[in-house]
C-alpha positions in Angstrom: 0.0 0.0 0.0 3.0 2.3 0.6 4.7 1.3 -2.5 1.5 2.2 -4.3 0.7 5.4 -2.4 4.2 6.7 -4.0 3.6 5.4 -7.2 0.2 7.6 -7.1 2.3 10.3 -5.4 5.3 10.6 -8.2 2.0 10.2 -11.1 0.6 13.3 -9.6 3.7 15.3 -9.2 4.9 14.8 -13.2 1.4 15.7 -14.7 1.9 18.4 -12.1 5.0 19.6 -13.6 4.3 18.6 -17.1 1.2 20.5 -16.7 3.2 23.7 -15.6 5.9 23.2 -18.3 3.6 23.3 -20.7 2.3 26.6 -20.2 5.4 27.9 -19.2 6.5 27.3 -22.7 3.4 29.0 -24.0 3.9 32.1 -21.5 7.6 32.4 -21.5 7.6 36.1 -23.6 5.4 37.4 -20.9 6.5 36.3 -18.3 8.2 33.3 -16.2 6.3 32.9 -13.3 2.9 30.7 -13.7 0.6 30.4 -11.2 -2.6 27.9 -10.9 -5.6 29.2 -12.1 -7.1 29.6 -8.9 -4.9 32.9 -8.7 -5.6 34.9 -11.4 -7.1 39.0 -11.8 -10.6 39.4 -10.3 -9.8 36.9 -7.5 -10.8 37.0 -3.8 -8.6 36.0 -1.0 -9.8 35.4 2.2 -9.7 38.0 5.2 -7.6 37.7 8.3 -6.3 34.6 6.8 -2.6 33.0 6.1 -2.9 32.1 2.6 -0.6 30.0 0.5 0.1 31.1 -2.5 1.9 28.5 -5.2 3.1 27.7 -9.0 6.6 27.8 -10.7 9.0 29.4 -11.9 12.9 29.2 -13.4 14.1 26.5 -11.7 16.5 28.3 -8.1 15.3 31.5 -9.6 15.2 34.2 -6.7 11.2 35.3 -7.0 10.1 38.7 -5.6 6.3 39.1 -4.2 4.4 42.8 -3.3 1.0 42.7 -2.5 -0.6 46.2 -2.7 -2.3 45.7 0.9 1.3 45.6 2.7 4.9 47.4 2.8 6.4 44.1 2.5 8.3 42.9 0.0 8.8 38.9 -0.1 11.8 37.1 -1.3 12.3 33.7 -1.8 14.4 31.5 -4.2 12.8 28.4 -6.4 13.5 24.3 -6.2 14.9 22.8 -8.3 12.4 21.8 -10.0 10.9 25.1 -10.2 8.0 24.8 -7.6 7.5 27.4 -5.0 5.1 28.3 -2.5 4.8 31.2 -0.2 2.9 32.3 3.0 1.1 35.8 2.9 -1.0 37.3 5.6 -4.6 39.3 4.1 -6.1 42.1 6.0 -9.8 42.9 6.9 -12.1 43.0 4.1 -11.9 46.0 2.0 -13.7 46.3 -1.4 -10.5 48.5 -2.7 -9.0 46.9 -5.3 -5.4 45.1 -5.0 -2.9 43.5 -6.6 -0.1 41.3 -6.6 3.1 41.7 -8.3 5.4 38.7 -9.0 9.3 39.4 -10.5 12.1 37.0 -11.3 13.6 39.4 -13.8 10.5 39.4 -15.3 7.1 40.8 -14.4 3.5 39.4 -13.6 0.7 40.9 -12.0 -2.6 40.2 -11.1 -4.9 43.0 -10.3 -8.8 43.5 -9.8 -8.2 41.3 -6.4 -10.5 41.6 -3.5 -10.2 40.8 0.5 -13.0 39.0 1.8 -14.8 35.9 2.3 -14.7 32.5 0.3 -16.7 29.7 -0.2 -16.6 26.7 -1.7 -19.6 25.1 -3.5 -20.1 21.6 -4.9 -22.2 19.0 -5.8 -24.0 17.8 -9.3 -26.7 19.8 -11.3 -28.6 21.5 -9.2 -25.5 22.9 -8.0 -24.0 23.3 -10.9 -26.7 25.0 -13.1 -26.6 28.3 -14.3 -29.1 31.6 -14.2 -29.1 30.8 -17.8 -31.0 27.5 -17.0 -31.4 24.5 -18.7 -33.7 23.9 -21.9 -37.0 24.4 -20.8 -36.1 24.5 -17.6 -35.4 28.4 -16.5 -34.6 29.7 -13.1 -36.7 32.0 -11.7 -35.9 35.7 -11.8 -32.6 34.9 -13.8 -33.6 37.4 -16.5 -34.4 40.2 -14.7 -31.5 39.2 -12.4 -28.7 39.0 -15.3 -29.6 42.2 -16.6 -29.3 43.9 -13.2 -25.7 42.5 -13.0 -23.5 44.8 -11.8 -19.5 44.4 -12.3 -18.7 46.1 -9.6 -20.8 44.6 -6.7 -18.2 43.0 -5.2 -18.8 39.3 -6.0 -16.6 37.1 -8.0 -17.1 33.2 -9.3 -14.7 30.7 -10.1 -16.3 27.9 -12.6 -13.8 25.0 -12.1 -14.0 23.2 -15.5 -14.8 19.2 -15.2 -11.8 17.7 -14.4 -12.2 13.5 -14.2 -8.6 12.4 -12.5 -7.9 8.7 -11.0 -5.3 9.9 -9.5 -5.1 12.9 -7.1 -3.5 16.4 -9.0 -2.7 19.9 -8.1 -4.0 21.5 -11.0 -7.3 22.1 -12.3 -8.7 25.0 -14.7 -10.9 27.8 -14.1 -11.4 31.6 -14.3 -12.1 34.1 -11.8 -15.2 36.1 -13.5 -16.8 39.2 -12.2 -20.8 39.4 -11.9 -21.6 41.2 -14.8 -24.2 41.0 -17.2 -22.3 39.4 -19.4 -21.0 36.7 -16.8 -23.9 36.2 -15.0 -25.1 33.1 -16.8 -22.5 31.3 -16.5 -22.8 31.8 -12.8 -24.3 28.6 -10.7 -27.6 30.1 -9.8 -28.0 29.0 -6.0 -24.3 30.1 -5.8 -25.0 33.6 -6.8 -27.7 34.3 -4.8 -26.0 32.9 -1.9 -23.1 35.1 -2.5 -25.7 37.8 -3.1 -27.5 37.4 0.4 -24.0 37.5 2.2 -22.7 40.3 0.4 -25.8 42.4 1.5 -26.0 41.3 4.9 -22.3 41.5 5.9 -20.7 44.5 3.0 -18.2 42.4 2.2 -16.7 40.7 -0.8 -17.6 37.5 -1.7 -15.7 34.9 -3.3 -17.4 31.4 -5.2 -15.6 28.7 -6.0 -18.2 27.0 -8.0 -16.8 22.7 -8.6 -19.6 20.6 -9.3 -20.6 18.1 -11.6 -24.3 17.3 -12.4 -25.0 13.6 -12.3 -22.2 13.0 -10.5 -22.1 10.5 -7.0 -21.1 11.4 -3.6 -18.5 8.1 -4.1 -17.1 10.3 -7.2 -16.4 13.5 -4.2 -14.7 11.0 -2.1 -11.2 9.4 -1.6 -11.3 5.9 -2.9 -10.3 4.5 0.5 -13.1 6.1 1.8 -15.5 4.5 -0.8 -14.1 1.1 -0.4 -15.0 0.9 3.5 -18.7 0.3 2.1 -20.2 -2.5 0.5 -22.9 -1.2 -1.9 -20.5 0.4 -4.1 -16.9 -0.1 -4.6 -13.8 1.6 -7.0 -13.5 -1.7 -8.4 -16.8 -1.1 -10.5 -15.8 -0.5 -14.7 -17.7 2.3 -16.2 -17.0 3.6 -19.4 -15.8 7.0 -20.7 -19.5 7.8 -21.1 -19.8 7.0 -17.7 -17.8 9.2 -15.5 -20.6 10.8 -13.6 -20.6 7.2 -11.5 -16.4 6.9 -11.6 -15.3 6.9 -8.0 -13.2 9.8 -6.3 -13.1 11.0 -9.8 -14.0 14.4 -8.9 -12.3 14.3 -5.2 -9.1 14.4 -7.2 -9.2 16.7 -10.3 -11.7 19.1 -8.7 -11.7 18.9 -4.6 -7.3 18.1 -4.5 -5.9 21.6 -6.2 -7.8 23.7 -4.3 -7.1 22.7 -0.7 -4.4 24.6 0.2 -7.0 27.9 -1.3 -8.0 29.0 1.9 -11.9 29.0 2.4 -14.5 30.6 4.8 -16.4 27.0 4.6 -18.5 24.6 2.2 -22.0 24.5 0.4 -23.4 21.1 -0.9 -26.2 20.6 -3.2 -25.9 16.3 -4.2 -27.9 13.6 -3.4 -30.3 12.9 -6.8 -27.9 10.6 -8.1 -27.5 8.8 -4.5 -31.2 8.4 -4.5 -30.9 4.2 -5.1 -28.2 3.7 -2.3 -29.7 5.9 0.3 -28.9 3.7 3.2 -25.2 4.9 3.4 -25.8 8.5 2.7 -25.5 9.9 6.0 -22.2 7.9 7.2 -20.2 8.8 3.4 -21.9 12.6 3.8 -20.4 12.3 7.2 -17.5 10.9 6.1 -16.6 13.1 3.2 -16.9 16.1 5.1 -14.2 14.6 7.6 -12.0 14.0 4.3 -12.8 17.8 3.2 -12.0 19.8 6.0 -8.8 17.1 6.9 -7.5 18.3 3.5 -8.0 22.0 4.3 -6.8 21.5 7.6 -8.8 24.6 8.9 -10.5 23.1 11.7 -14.3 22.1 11.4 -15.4 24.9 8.4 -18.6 25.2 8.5 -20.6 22.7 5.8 -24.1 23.8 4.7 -26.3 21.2 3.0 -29.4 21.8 0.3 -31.7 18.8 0.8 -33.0 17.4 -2.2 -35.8 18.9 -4.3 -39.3 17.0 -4.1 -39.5 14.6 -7.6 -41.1 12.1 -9.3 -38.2 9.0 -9.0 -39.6 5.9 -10.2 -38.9 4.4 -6.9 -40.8 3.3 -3.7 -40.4 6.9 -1.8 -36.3 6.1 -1.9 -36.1 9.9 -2.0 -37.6 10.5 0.7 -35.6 8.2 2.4 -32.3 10.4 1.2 -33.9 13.2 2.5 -34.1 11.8 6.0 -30.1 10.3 5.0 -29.5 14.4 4.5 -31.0 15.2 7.8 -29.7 12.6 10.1 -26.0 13.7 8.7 -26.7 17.2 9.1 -27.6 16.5 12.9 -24.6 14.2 13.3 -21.7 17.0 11.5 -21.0 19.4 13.6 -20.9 22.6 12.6 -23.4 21.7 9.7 -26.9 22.8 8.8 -29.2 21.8 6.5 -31.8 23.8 4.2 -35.2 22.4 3.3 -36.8 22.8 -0.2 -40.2 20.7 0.2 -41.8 24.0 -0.8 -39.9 25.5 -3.3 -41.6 23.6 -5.8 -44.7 23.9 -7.8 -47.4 20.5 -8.8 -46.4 20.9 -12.2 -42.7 20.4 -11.8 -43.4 16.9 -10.9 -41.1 15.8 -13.9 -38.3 18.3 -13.2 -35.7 17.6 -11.4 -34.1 20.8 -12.1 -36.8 23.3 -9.7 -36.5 26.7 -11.5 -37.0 28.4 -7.7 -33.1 28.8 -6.5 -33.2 32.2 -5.4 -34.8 31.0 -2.2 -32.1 28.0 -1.6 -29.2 30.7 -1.6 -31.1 32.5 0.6 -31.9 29.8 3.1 -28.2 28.7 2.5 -27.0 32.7 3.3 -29.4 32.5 6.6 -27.3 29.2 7.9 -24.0 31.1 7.6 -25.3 34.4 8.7 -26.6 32.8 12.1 -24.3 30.0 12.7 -21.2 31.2 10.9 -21.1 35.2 11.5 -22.9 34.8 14.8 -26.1 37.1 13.6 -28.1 35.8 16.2 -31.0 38.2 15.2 -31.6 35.7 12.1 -33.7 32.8 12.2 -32.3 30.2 9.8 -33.8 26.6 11.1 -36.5 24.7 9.8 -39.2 23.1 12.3 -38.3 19.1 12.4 -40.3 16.5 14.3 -39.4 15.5 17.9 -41.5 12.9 19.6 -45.0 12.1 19.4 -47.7 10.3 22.1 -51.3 9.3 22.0 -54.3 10.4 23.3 -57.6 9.7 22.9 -57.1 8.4 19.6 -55.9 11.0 18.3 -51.7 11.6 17.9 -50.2 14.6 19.1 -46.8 15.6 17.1 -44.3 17.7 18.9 -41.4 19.6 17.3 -38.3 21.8 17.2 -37.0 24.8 16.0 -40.7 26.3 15.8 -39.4 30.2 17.3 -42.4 31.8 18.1 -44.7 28.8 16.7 -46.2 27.8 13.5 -47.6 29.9 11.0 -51.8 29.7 10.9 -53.0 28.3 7.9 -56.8 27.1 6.8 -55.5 24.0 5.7 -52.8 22.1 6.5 -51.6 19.1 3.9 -49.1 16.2 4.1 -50.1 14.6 7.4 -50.8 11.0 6.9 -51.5 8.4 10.0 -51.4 4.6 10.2 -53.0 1.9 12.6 -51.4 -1.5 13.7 -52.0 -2.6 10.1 -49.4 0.1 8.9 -51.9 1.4 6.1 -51.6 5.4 5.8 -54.6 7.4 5.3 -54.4 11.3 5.1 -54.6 13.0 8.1 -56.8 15.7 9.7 -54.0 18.1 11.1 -55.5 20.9 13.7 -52.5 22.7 15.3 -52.7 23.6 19.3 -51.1 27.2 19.2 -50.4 26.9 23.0 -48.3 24.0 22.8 -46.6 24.4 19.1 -48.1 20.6 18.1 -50.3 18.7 15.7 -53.4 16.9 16.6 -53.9 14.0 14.0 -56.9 11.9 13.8 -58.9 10.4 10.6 -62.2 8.4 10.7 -60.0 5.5 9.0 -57.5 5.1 11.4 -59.5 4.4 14.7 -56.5 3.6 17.2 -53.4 5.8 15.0 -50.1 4.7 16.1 -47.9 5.9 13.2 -47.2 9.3 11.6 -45.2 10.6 8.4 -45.2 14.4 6.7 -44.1 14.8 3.0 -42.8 11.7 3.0 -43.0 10.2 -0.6 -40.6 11.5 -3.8 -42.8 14.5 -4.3 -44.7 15.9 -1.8 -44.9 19.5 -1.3 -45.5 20.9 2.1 -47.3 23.8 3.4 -46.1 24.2 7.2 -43.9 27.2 8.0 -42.8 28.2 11.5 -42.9 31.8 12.4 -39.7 32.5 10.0 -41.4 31.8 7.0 -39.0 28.1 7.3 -41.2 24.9 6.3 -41.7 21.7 8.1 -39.1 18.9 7.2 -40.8 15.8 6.2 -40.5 12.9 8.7 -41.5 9.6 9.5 -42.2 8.2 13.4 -41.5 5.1 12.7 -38.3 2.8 11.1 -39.9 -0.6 9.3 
């Protein structure tokens, strides 16, 4: 296993520097220091932070650094094989525009930087898509939202291209754009508006780093040990090239591995619709992926925020619903972690579409996680009401929950509450809410003696519970056969 580990090690390091030579042949008139893509004009580093900088250079070249933000000047000289890294410290956030200017006789800058806070964002398509949408399937408020793009509104995205590796590299490819009109729709929708929602609340910069993959597998974001340690799906599988959506640790090693020494405010995670058939594991791989991530980073526990999984018709027995419950059990078992519910951010007639068009709403509820948890705005409410225990009375049962604030919202009618008897036969429920207490009352004429309860739990169900936030209800089961 050692041997082999060094084998995968040396791989990594030659298309490293084969990588680096090859563009330093390309760039040599304009300049002989090359950096990874991650640094490049428009970028944003993170405030009050020790970043790493890295690339190469002439091999035992003498390298001068100047960031704008500092009177010092750094000096250090290349290895031999031309790689270099250096150690800079960034200041508070400041929206005034600085730059970095690299010299080894020759002269490289990158300008248009900002100083604030970065995220990282990843997952498959919902993640991944676009304010320009999919065909026929648009995002809400993308058009009026790309043509109120403004360059200068202090957000920036890098779109890491798709980058399949079976081996772990240091390189991937990407640009730093600016929000823009003419960006805009390139940018990952929930992204932007997440970025959008911080920027507001906190006047800072904000920095995506948008690396997802639609179709692609949580075993494709993970190490391949880490796969292996389960049984329902292995890297021993063969898929084609076709196939790499369903490759493991794929993705974990062209498009998680160069960026973890990029240093990061935390993680958002929108997967899970490809995972929908091997629910079981979710939780412990989510759980264990995360450990993997912020291991790599080695920046204590970042904070990891998780979009549950859009209500849709799978052709499955409720499996989804059964991922959903995966995504909240993980969510309750990561610390540092929270987890944003979508249940009704989708309209009947999307039954079909996978790809909800309502995304505004998920960066929001994503921004109100970090706001509270992250940046310590206690004044936000940014949990959904979950179930808690239940009991019986008088044939009726009484549902008791958490996270409520200031209780639930009143509503005419409330829909999704189904109850079961001994035979385990569901039958929709009537729901009456007990504003004193902040809990359901269930009873139907079909259920004489109710023992079991579920809310929203199927592949599409859309719920219409909100606490006093505006949050909705997370569907539940009270039961585990």
């Amino acid at each position: 296993m050692l041997l082999w580990s060094k084998y995968i090690y040396r791989l990594s390091m030659i298309r490293f520097l084969l990588f680096f030579a090859l563009q330093l042949l390309s760039f040599t008139s304009f300049c002989t220091v090359i950096l990874s893509d991650v640094f490049s004009d428009n970028m944003v580093l993170q405030q009050k932070s020790i970043i790493t900088i890295w690339g190469i250079a002439k091999p035992q070249k003498q390298v001068t650094i100047k960031p704008s933000w500092t009177d010092k000047t750094y000096k250090f000289k290349t290895k031999k094989d031309g790689r270099w890294s250096i150690t800079l410290e960034t200041p508070s956030a400041t929206f005034e525009k600085q730059c970095i200017t690299f010299s080894d006789g020759k002269i490289t800058t990158l300008s248009n930087i900002l100083i604030g806070e970065v995220w990282f964002c990843s997952g498959q398509s919902n993640m991944e898509m676009t304010l320009n949408g999919y065909k026929d399937q648009p995002i809400d408020k993308a058009e009026e939202t790309i043509k109120n793009g403004d360059v200068e509104n202090g957000i920036r995205m890098l779109k890491v291209k798709r980058n399949a590796q079976e081996v772990p590299v240091t390189y991937a490819e990407g640009s730093w754009m600016l929000s823009s009109s003419k960006n805009l729709e390139n940018f990952s929708a929930v992204a932007y508006f997440y970025a959008l929602e911080l920027r507001e609340k906190l006047n800072v910069p904000i920095g995506i780093i948008n690396s997802s993959w639609g179709g692609s597998t949580i075993e494709g974001w993970m190490s391949k040990t880490l796969v292996d340690a389960y049984s329902d799906y292995t890297s021993s599988q063969l898929f084609t090239d076709n196939e790499t959506t369903k490759k493991t640790s794929v993705m974990y090693n062209g498009m998680i591995q160069p960026f973890i020494n990029y240093v990061i405010k935390g993680f958002v995670w929108y997967q899970g619709e490809s995972n929908v058939d091997r629910y079981k594991t979710y939780a412990a791989k989510l759980k264990d992926m995360v450990s993997l991530w912020r291991l790599n980073w080695n920046l204590g526990d970042l904070p990891f925020y998780i979009v549950e999984i859009a209500p849709f018709n799978y052709d499955n027995n409720d499996a989804a619903a059964h991922l959903r419950e995966q995504q909240f059990k993980a969510s309750q078992q990561i610390t540092n972690s929270g987890l944003v519910n979508t249940n009704d951010l989708i309209s009947a007639d999307e039954i079909d579409i996978i790809h909800p068009a309502q995304k505004e709403q998920v960066g929001i509820r994503l921004a109100y996680l970090a706001l509270n948890q992250t940046y310590g705005i206690d004044t936000i409410c940014a949990k959904s009401p979950n179930y808690n225990s239940y009991e019986i009375q008088n044939n009726e049962l009484i549902l008791h929950f958490d996270n409520v604030y200031e209780g639930f919202k009143s509503d005419s009618l409330y829909v999704g509450f189904e109850i079961a008897g001994n035979d385990q036969v569901f039958y929709p429920a009537n729901a009456v809410l007990d504003t004193n207490n902040n809990t359901f009352i269930l009873n139907s004429n079909n259920v004489l003696n109710p023992l079991f309860a579920r809310y929203c739990f199927h592949n599409f169900a859309i719920g219409n519970i909100y606490n006093s936030c505006g949050l909705p209800l997370f569907g539940f089961r009270t039961y585990n056969w």
